[in-house]
C-alpha positions in Angstrom: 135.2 76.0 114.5 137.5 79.0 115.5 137.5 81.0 112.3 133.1 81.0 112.3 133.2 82.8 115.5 133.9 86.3 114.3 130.5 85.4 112.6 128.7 84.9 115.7 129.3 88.3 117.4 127.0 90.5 117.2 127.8 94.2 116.2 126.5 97.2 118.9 124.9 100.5 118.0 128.3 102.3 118.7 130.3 99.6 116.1 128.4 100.6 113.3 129.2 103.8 111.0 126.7 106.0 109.4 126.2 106.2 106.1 126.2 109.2 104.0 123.0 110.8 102.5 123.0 110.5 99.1 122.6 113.7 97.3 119.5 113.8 95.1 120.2 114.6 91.7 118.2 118.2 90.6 115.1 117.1 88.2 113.1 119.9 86.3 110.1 117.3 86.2 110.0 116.7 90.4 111.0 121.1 90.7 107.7 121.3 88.6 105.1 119.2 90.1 106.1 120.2 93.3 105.7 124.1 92.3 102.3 123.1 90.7 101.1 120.9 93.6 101.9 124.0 95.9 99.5 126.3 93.4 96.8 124.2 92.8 96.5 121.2 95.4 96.8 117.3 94.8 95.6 115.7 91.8 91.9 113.7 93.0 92.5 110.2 92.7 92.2 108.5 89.6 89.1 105.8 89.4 88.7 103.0 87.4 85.7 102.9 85.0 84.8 99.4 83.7 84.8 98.6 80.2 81.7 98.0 78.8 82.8 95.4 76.3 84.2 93.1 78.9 81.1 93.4 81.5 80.5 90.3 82.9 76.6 88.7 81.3 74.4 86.7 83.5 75.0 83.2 82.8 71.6 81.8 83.5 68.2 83.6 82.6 65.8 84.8 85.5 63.8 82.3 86.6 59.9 83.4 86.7 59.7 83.1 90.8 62.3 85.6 90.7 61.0 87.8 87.7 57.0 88.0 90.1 59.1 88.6 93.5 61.2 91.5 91.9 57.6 93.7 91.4 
């Protein structure tokens, strides 16, 4: 029971050591979007057009009380 009590003890704020940033390696690719996003501005969002093949039929035709009521 002794040797799980180190286990229990909870570690403070001034117990635990900071950890080092990790230096970020230099990427042409990142140097140059962020120089072109400075230029021009953010890329808009990119939308998602449906396909046309896989559209979705009806499954049942329209009925005639629905075909009157939609004049």
């Amino acid at each position: 029971m002794r040797t799980r009590d180190w286990f229990r003890v909870r570690l403070t704020r001034d117990d635990w050591m900071a950890r080092k940033k990790k230096i970020k390696r230099f990427r042409a690719v990142t140097a140059v979007k962020e120089m072109a996003r400075e230029q021009i501005g953010t890329p808009p969002p990119t939308q998602v057009v449906p396909d046309r093949t896989k559209r979705k039929k009806e499954k049942h035709k329209p009925t005639l009380g629905k075909l009157l009521n939609a004049d």
